[in-house]
N, C-alpha and C positions, 0 to 999 in steps of 0.2 A: 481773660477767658470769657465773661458775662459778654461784653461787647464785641468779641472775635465771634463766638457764635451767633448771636443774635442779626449781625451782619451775615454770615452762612447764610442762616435764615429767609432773611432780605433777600438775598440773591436767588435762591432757591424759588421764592416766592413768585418772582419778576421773572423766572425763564420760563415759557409756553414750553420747550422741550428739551433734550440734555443740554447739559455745560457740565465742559469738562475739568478733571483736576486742574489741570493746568492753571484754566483761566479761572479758578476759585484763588487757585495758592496766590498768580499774580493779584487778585482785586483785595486780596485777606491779607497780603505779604505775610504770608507763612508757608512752610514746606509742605508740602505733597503727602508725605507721610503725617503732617498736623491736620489737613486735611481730610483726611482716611479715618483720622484718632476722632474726628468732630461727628463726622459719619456715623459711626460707629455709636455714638454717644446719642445721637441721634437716634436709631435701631431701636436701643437699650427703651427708649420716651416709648416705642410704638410703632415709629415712621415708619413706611414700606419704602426701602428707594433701592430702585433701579438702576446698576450700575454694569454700561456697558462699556467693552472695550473700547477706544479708539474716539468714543460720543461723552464718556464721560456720567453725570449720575443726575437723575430724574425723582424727583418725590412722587409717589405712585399713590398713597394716600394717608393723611395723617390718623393720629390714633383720636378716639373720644378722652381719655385718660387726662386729667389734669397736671400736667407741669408748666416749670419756668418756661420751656422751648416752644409747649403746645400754644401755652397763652397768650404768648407774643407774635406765633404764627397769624398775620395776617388780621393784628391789633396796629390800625394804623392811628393813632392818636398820635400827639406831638411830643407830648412828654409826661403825661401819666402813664404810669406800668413802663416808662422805658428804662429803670432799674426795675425789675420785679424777680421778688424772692421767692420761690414755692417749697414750704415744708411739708411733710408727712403730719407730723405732730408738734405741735406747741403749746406751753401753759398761754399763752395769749397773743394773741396781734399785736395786740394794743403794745407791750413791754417789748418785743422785737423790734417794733419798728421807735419806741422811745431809745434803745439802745443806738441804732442804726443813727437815729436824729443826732445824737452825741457824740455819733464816728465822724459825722458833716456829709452824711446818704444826699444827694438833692433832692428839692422841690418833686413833687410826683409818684416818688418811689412806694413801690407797692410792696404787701408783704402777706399771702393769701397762702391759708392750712388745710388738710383736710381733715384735721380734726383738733380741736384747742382742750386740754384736762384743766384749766383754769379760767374759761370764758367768764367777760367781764361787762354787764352792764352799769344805766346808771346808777349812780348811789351805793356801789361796790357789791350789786345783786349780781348773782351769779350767774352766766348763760348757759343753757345746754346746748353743746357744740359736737351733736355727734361725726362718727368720720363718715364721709362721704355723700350725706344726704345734705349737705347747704354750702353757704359760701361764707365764710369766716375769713376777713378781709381787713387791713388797715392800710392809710394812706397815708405818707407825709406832707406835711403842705412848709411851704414858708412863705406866708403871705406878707405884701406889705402894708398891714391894717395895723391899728390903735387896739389896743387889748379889748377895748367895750364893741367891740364888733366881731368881735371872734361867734359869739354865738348865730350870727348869720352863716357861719359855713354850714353848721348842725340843719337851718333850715334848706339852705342849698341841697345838702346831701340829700335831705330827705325828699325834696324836689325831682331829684335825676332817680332817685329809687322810683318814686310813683310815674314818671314816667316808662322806666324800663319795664314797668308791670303793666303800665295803660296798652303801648304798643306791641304786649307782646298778644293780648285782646283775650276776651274770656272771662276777662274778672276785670271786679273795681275797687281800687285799690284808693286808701283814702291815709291823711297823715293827722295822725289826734298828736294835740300840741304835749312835748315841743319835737317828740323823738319816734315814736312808734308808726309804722304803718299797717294799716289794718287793710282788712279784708273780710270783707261779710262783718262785720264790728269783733274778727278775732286778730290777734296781732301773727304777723310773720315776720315782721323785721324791726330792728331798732338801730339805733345810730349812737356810739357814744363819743363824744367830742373830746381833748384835754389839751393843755396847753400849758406850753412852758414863757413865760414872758417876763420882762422888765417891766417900769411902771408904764414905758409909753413905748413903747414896742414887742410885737410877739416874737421868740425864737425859733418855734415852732409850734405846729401843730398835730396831733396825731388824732386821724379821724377814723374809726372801727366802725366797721358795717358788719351784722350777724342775721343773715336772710336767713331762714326758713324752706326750702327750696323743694327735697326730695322726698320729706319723711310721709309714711303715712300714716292713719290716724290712731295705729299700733305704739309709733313713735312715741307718741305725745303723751306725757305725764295724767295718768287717769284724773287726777284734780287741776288738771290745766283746760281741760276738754274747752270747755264754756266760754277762753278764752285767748286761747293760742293755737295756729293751724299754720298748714306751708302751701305754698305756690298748687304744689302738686295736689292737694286735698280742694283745696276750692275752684281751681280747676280742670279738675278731674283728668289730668296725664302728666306723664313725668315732662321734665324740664331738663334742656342741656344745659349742664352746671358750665359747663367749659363759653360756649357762647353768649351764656347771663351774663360772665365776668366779663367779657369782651364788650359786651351793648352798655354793661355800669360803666365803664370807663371812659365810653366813648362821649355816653352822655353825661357823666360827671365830667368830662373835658369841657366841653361844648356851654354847659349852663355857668361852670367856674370861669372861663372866657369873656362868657358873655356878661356875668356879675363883674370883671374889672373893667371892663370897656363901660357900659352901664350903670352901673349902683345897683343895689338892690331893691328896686320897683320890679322889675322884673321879676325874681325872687319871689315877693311880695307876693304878685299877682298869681304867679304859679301852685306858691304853696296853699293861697287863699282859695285857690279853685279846685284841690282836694281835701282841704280842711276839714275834719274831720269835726261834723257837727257845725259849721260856721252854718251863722243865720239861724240857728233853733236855740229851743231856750235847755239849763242845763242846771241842778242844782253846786252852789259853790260856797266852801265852808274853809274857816279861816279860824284864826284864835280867838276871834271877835266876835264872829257873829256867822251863822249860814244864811244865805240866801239863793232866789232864782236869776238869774241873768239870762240875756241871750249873746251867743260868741259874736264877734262882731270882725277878727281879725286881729293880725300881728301886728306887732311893733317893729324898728329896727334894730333894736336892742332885745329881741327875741320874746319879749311880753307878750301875752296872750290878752288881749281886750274883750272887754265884757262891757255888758251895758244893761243893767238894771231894773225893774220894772216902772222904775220912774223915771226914766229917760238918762239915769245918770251914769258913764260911763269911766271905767275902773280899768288898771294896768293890773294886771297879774305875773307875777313873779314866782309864787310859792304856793299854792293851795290845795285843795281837796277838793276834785271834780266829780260829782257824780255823773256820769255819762250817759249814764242809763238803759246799755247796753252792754252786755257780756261782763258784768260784774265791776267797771274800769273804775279805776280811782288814780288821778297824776297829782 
């Protein structure tokens, strides 16, 4: 049914003007009357189409509304979203699409709510996922990497998110290590990465993206003010949720492409050039001892590099950053 219509779709998409039953039922090999039932289903999303005798049926214009049919309307990527599931409501992304990983869902498959009652960041803190105002998102991946490099997807994703907010222009969007993207030094988006693996290969991976997108600053938790805001607050007008998810996909396509062809220099270089705070100095506290450093950049094993006031430079894994903006501590 997923791939009977989604081909509709495609067709629908590719004809400048009607096309008839007929030649749907032949290109879908299904009946005429399966045809009419896909239509139909179609209506039900939003669609306006136009169905004339003799000419057959025309899409006249699609809806704003988020579904599986809307999303895929004219998402030409290769193979992200080309399973994509859309729910109403789900305790998380993140566990539908773990579930789906363990049906054997492939590489790509998407799983996007519009509203989660168990949203999940890192360290098992909770997201607010209200309905309709953001994009609450997971992706499957099954990549062929060595389990110590899984943490470079977390820096990818976060890569193709500051891009989709660079290009969309208006704001500047910046990525404080290893997961948050900020704006104005308030966060809108986070990333949480998980993974199921052997010792020397991954099974997969579920990647959740929880954007910040439509709320306004009514939304936002009166003790979050100082440090959490959306798309729409720092840029002062709403945002189409429906064509966000289509520009994340396309450049989460494009950068994940480009990382296997490549390595992750590229990556690298991307993440380094919205880095949040690289090159200034930052206080950082440990069980040892606090001190000042300046960010200097990532590692490929997802470390955060610091460098000392005495030239000496340190891998970071775990600590306590004072950022010095908007109350932030990672």
């Amino acid at each position: 049914m997923e791939s009977t219509r989604k081909q509709l779709i495609e067709l629908l998409q590719k004809q400048e003007g009607h096309i008839s039953g007929q030649q749907l039922s032949e290109a879908l090999d299904i009946s005429r009357t399966a045809v009419w039932k896909h239509m139909n289903e179609l209506k039900k999303d939003g669609y306006e189409i136009e169905a004339v005798q003799r000419k057959g049926y025309k899409i006249v214009s699609s809806p704003d509304k988020i579904s599986t049919n809307t999303l895929q309307w004219g998402l030409d990527t290769k193979w992200v979203g080309q399973h994509l599931y859309h729910f109403d409501q789900v305790e998380s992304t993140q566990e539908v699409v773990h579930q789906m990983a363990k049906q054997g869902k492939p590489h790509g498959t998407v799983v996007i709510a519009d509203e989660q009652v168990k949203g999940k960041g890192r360290m098992a803190r909770n997201w607010d996922s209200p309905k309709g105002k953001g994009i609450w998102m997971s992706i499957l991946l099954r990549p062929n990497l060595p389990p110590f490099q899984a943490p470079q997807l977390t820096l990818l994703a976060a890569t193709a998110l500051a891009k989709m907010m660079d290009a969309h222009g208006g704001i500047t969007p910046q990525i404080k290590w290893p997961n948050d993207i900020l704006v104005n030094h308030k966060k809108v988006s986070g990333i949480l990465t998980e993974m199921q693996a052997e010792q020397d290969k991954i099974q997969y991976v579920v990647l959740g993206m929880g954007i910040n997108v439509n709320q306004g600053i009514e939304d936002i938790p009166f003790d979050l003010h100082h440090k959490a805001s959306s798309l729409k607050i720092e840029s002062g007008q709403d945002w189409n949720i429906h064509e966000t998810v289509q520009q994340i996909l396309r450049l989460f396509e494009s950068t994940y492409d480009q990382y296997v062809d490549l390595g992750f220099k590229e990556v690298k270089r991307q993440w380094e050039h919205y880095g949040y705070r690289i090159g200034e100095e930052v206080t950082i506290s440990t069980m040892k001892r606090t001190w000042k450093a300046t960010l200097v950049g990532i590692e490929p094993d997802g470390a955060l590099r610091a460098k000392d006031q005495g030239g000496h430079e340190e891998k970071l894994y775990s600590a306590e950053i004072h950022w010095g903006e908007g109350g932030y501590h990672a």
